[in-house]
C-alpha positions as CSV (number, residue, x, y, z in Angstrom):
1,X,-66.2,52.6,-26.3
2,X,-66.8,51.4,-22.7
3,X,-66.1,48.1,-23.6
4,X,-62.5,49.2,-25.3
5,X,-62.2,51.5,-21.5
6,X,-62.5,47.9,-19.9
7,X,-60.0,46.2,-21.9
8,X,-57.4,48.9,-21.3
9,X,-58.1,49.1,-17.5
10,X,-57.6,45.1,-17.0
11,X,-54.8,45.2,-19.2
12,X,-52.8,48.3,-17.5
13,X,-53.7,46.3,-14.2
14,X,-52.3,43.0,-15.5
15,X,-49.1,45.0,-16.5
16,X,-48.9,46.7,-13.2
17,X,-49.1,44.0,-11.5
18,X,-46.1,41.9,-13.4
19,X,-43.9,45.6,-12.7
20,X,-41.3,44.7,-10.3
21,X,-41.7,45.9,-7.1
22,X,-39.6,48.7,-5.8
23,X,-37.2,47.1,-3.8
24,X,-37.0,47.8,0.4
25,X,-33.9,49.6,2.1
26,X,-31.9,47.7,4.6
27,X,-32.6,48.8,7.7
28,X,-29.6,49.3,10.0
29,X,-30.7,50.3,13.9
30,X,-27.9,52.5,15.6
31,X,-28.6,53.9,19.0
32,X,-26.3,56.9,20.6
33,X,-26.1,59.1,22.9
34,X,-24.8,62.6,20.6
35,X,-27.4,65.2,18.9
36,X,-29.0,64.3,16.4
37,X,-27.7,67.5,13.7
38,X,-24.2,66.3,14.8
39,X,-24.6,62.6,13.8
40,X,-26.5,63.0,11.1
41,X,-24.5,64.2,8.6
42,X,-22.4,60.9,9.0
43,X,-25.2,58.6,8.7
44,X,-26.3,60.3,5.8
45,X,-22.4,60.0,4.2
46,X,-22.4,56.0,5.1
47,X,-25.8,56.3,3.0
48,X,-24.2,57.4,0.0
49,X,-21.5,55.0,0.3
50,X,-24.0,52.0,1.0
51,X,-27.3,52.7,-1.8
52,X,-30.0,50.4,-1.0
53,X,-28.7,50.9,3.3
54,X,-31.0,53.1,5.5
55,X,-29.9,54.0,9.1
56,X,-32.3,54.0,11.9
57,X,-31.0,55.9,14.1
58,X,-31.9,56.5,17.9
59,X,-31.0,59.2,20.3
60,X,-30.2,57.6,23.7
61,X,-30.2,60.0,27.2
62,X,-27.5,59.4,29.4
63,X,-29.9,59.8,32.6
64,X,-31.9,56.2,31.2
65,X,-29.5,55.4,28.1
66,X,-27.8,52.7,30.4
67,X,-31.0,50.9,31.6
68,X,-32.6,51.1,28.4
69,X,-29.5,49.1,26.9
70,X,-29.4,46.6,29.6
71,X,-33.3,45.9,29.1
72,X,-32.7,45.0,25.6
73,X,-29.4,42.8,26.4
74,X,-31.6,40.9,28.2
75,X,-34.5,40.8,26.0
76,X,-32.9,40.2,23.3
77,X,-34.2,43.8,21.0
78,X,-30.9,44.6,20.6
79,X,-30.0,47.1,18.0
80,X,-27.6,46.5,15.3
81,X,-24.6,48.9,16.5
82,X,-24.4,51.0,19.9
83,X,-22.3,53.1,21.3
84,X,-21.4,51.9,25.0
85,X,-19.4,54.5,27.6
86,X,-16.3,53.0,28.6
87,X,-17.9,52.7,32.7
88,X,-20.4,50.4,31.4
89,X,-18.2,48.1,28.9
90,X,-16.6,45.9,31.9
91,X,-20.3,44.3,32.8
92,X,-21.4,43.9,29.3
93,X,-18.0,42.5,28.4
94,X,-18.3,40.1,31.5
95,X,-21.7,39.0,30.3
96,X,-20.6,37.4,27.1
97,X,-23.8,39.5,24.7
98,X,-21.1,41.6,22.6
99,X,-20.3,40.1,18.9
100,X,-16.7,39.3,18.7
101,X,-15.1,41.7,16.3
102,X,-11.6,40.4,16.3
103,X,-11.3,39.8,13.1
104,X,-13.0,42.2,11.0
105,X,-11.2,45.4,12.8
106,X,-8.3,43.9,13.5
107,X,-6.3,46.2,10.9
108,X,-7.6,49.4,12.7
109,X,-5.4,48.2,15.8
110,X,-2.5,50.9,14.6
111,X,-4.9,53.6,13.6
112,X,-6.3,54.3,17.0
113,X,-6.3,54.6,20.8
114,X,-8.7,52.9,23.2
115,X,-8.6,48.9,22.4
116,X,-8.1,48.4,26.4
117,X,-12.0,49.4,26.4
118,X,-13.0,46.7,24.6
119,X,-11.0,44.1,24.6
120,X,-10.6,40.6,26.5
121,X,-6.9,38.6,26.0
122,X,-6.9,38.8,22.4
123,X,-10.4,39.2,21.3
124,X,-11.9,42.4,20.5
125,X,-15.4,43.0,21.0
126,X,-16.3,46.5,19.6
127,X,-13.8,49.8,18.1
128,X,-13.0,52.9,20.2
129,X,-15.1,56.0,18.3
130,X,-13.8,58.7,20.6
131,X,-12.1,59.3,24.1
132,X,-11.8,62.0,27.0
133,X,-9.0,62.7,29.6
134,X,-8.4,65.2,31.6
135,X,-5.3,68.1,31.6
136,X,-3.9,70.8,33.8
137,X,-5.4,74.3,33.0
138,X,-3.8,77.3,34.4
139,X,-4.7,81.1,34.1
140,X,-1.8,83.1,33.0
141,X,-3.0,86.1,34.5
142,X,-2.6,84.8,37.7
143,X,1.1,83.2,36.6
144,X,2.0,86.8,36.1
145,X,0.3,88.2,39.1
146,X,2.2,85.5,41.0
147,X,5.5,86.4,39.3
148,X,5.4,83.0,37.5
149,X,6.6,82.9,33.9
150,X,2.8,82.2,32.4
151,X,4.3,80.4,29.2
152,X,5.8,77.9,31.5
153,X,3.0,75.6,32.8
154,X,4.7,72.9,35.9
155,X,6.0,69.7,34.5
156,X,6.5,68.5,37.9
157,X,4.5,67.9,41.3
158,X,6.9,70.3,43.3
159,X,6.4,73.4,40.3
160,X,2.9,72.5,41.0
161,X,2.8,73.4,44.3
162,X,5.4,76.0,44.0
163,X,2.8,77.3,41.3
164,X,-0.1,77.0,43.0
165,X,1.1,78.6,46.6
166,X,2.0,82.0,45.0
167,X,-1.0,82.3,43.8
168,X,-2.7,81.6,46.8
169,X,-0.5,84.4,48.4
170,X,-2.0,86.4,46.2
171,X,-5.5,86.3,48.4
172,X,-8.3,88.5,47.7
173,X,-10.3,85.0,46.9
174,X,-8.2,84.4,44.4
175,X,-6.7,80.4,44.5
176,X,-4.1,78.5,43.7
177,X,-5.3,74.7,43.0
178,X,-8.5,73.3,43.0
179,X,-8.8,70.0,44.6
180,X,-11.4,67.1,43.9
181,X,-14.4,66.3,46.5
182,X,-17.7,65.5,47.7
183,X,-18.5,64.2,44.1
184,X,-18.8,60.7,42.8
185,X,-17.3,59.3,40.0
186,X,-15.4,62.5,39.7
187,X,-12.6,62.5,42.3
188,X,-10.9,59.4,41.2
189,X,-10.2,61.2,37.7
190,X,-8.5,63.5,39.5
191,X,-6.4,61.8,41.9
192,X,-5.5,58.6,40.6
193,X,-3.4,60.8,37.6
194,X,-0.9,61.4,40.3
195,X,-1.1,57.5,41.3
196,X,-0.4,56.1,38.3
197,X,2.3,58.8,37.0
198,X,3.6,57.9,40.3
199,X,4.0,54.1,39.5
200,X,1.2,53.4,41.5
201,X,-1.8,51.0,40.2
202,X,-5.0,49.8,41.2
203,X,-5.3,45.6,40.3
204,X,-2.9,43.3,39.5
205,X,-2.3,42.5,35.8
206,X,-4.7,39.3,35.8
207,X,-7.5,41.8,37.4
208,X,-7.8,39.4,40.3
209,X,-6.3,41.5,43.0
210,X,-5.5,44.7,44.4
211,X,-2.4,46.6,44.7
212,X,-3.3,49.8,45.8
213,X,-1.3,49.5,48.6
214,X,2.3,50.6,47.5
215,X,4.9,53.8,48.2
216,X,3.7,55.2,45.3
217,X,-0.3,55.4,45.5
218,X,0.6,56.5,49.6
219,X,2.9,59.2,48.3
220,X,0.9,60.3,45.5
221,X,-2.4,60.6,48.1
222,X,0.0,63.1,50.9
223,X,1.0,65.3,47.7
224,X,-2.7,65.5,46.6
225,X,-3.5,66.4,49.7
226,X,-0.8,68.8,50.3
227,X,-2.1,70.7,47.5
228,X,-5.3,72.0,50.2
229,X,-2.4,74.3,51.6
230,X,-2.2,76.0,48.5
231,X,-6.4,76.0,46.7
232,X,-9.5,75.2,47.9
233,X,-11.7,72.2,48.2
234,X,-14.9,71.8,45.9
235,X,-16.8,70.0,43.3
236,X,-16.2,70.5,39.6
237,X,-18.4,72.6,38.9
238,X,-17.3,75.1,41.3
239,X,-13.8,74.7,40.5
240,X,-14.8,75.0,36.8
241,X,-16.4,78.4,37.5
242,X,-14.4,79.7,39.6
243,X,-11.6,79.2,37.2
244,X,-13.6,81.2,34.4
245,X,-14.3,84.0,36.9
246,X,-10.3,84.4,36.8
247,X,-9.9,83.4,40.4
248,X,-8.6,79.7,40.3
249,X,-4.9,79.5,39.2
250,X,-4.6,75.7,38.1
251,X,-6.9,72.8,37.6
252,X,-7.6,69.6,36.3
253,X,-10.6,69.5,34.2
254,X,-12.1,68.0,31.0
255,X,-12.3,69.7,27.2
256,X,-15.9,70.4,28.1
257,X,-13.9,73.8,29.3
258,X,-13.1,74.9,26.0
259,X,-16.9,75.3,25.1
260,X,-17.9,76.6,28.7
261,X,-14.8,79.4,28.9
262,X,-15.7,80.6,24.9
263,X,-19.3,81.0,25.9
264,X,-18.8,82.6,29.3
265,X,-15.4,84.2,29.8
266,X,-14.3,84.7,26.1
267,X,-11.3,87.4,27.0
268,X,-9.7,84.4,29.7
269,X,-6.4,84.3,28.9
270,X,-5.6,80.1,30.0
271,X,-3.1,77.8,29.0
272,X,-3.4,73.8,28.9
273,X,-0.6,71.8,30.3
274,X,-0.1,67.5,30.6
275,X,-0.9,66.9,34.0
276,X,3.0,66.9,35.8
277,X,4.8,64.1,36.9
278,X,6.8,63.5,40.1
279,X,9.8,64.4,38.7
280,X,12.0,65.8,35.8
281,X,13.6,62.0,36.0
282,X,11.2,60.0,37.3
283,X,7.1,58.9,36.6
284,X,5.4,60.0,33.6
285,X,2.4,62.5,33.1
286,X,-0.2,60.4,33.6
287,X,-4.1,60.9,33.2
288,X,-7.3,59.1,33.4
289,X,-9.0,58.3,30.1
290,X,-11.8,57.0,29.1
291,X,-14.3,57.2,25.7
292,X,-17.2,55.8,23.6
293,X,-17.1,52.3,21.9
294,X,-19.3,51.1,19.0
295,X,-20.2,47.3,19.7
296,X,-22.7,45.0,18.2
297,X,-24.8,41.9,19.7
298,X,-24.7,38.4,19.1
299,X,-28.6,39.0,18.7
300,X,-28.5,41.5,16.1
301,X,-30.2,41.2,12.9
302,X,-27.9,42.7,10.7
303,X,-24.4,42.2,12.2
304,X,-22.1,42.8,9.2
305,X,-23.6,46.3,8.6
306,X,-22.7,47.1,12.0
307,X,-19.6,46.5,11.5
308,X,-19.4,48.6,8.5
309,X,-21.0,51.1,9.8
310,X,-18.7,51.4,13.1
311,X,-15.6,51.0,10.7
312,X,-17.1,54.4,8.8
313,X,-18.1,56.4,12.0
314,X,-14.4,55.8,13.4
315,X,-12.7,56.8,10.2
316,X,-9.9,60.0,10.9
317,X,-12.3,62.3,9.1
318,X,-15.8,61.1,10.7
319,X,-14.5,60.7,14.5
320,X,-12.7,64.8,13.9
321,X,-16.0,66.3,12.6
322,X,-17.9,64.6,15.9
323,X,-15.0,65.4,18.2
324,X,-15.3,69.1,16.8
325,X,-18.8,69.5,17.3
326,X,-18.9,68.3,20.4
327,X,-15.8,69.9,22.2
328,X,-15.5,67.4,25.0
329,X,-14.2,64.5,23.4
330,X,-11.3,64.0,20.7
331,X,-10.8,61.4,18.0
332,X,-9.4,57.6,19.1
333,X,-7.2,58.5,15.9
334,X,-3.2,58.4,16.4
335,X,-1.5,61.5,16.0
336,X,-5.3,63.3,15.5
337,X,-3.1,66.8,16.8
338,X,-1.5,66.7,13.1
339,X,-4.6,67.3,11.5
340,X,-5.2,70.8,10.3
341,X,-8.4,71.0,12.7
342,X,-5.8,70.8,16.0
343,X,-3.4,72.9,14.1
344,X,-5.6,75.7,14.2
345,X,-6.6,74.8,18.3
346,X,-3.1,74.0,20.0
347,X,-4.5,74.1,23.5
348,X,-7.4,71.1,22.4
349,X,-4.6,69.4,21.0
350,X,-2.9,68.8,24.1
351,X,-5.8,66.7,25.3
352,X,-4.3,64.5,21.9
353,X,-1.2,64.0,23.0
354,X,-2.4,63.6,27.3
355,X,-3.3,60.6,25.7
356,X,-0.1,58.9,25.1
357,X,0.5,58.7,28.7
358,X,-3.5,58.6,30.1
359,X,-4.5,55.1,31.5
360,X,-7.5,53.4,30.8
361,X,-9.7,51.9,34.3
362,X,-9.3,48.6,34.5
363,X,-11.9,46.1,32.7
364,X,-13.5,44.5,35.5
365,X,-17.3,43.8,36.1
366,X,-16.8,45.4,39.5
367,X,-15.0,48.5,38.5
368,X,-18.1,51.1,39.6
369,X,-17.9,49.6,42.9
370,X,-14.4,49.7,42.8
371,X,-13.8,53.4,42.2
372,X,-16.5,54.3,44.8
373,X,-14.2,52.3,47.3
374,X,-11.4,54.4,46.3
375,X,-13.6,57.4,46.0
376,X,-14.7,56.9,49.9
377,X,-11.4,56.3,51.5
378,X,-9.2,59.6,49.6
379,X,-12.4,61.6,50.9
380,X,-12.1,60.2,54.2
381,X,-7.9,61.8,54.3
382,X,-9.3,64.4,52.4
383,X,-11.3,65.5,55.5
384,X,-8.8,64.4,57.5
385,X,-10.5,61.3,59.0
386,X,-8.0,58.9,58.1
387,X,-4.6,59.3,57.3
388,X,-2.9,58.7,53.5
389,X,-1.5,55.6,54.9
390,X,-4.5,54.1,56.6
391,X,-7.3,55.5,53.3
392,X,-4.9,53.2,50.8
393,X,-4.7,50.4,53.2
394,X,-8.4,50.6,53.8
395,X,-9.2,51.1,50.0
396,X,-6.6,48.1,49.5
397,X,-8.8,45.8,51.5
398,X,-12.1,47.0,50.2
399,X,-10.2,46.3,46.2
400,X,-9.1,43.0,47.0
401,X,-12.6,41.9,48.0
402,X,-14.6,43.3,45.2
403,X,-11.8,42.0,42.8
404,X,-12.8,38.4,44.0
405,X,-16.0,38.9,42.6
406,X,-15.0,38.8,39.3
C-alpha cells in the first residue's frame, strides 16, 4: 500500500509538471498625476477590453512629478505611457525621447482639441487627454446691485470696464474686477487673453523671434491696466475668495471654481462668460489654454500598448468621466458641450466652447523662461515702474533673446 502511495505521488508530479503553465499578464506601466479612484475605473475598462493586459499604474505628485520624469528620460526607466502637462512638453519635445505617434493617431486629428501641444511640423508625438482655459465669471448680484442687466455678461473690453466700475461704486469692499499679480506663472494666463484677442502675439510663426512688440500687445497691456481703476490688485487665490464671499464682481479664473464655490458658497448666484474681445467688430474672445498629453518613449518596453491605451483613455466617454470628476479640466473632445453631461451644467460648458477661440503657448524649449520675462515686465507697469510702452519693448528684447536659444 505504500508502495502503490509512491507510484501515485511520482505520477501526479510527472503530470503536474507536463500541465501548462498559467500564462503571465502583460504588464503595461502608466504614470499620472489624477487620484487613483478616478483613474481606476478606466484602467480597469481597458482591462476588459485587453484579457491577458494588466496596467501598472503610478500616481505621480505634481510638486516632484516633473523631476521624477526627467530622471527616468535620462536614465532610460521610462514607463510605457505618461501623461506630460502642456508647460513641460516644449523641452521634452526639443529633446528628441518622445515615440513618434504620427501615424497611429493620426485619425483622432478631427475628434479632438490640443494637437499644438504635441506636435512638431507634421509629426505628432503624443494625443491631447484633457485641457484647461480660463473664462470671465461674474456675480449677478452684484450686476443687479450695480443696475447691470445680470443675464448679460460684457462681450466687449469697454462693457468690461463699464461693468466693472459700477460695481466698484458700489463700495463697502465690494469690487469690480480682479486683476492678476505678484504670482508666477499665473499672470500671463490672465493678461495675454486680452493680447491675443487683440491680434497681438508672442513669437513669430517659425518660433525664432519675438513679436511682442506691436499696437496690439501695447494696447491690450494700458486696458488691463486700466482695469485697477475699477477692482483690486491680488493673487488668485484672493481674487478667487473674494469672489465666493460675494464681493468681487468679475474675474478670470479656472473651472477649479465650480468645485470651490459648490463646497463653500453653494447659494452664489454667478454666471460664466467667454472672456470679451475688443470690440463687437473687431478681435476675438481669446483665452489661454493649455492640458494634459499622453506620450510614450522611444525606450519603452511595450510601445504599442501605449498607444492603445492612450487611444482608450482619450475616447469621448473616458476623457468626460475624468473631466467630471475632476472639475478643473474638460475633455480635448470637439463639441464635448453636446453631451448630455454639459447639458445638464451650461455654465462648465462654456469653458467647451472658450476653447474654440483659446490659444495654446507656443512650443519652444524656452517657453518657462519666456513667460517669466513677460510675467516680470506687465508686473513692473502694473506697479507703475515702467510704462505699457516701455514693459512690451523691454519684454520684446528679453523674447527675442531667449527665442535664440532654441
Amino acid at each position: 500500500m505504500r508502495r502503490l502511495a509512491g507510484w501515485m505521488a511520482v505520477a501526479l508530479a510527472a503530470a503536474l509538471s507536463c500541465a501548462p503553465a498559467k500564462k503571465l499578464a502583460e504588464e503595461v506601466v502608466f504614470w499620472q498625476f489624477w487620484p487613483a479612484e478616478v483613474v481606476t475605473p478606466l484602467l480597469e475598462g481597458f482591462e476588459r477590453e485587453h484579457p491577458g493586459v494588466k496596467v501598472r499604474m503610478e500616481q505621480l505628485t505634481w510638486q516632484s512629478g516633473q523631476e521624477k520624469i526627467t530622471a527616468a528620460v535620462a536614465a532610460g526607466t521610462v514607463p510605457d505611457l505618461c501623461e506630460i502637462g502642456s508647460t513641460w512638453m516644449p523641452r521634452l519635445l526639443a529633446g528628441g525621447r518622445l515615440a513618434d505617434w504620427s501615424a497611429g493617431v493620426a485619425d483622432l486629428r478631427p475628434a479632438l482639441r490640443g494637437w499644438e501641444l504635441c506636435t512638431v511640423g507634421d509629426a505628432i508625438y503624443g494625443v491631447p487627454w484633457v485641457l484647461g482655459t480660463r473664462a470671465l465669471f461674474y456675480n449677478r448680484e452684484l450686476f443687479a446691485r450695480a443696475r447691470l442687466d445680470s443675464t448679460r455678461p460684457p462681450e466687449t473690453w469697454v462693457e468690461l470696464q463699464r461693468a466693472a466700475a459700477a460695481i466698484q461704486r458700489l463700495g463697502h469692499g465690494v469690487h469690480g474686477y480682479g486683476v492678476q499679480a505678484g504670482e508666477r506663472y499665473v499672470l500671463s494666463k490672465k493678461f495675454l487673453p486680452f493680447a491675443w484677442g487683440n491680434g497681438g502675439e508672442i513669437l513669430s510663426e517659425d518660433l525664432r523671434h519675438a513679436a511682442f512688440d506691436s499696437p496690439a500687445s501695447r494696447e491690450a497691456l494700458e486696458f488691463y491696466l486700466g482695469l485697477r481703476r475699477a477692482g483690486m490688485t491680488a493673487q488668485q487665490d484672493a481674487l478667487d475668495r473674494e469672489f465666493k464671499e460675494g464681493r468681487l464682481g468679475l474675474e478670470v479664473s479656472g473651472a477649479w471654481l465650480f468645485r470651490q464655490i459648490a463646497r463653500e458658497a453653494p447659494g452664489l448666484r454667478y454666471g460664466v462668460a467667454l472672456v470679451p474681445r475688443p470690440a463687437n467688430e473687431r478681435g476675438a474672445h481669446a483665452s489661454w489654454a493649455g492640458g494634459e498629453v499622453l506620450v510614450g518613449f522611444n525606450d519603452a518596453k511595450r510601445k504599442q500598448l501605449a498607444l492603445e491605451l492612450a487611444r482608450f483613455l482619450v475616447r469621448p466617454e473616458n476623457a468626460l468621466a475624468l473631466a467630471a470628476a475632476a472639475q478643473s479640466v474638460q475633455p480635448a473632445t470637439v463639441g464635448a458641450d453636446t453631451s448630455a453631461y454639459y447639458r445638464a451644467h451650461p455654465l462648465e460648458a462654456v469653458f467647451v466652447r472658450q476653447f474654440e477661440t483659446a490659444r495654446f503657448t507656443p512650443n519652444h524649449p524656452m517657453w518657462g523662461d519666456m513667460e517669466a520675462a513677460i510675467e516680470d515686465e506687465v508686473e513692473q507697469a502694473l506697479y507703475d515702474r515702467k510704462s505699457a510702452a516701455q514693459a512690451v519693448e523691454d519684454a520684446q528684447v528679453r523674447l527675442e533673446e531667449l527665442a535664440g536659444k532654441k
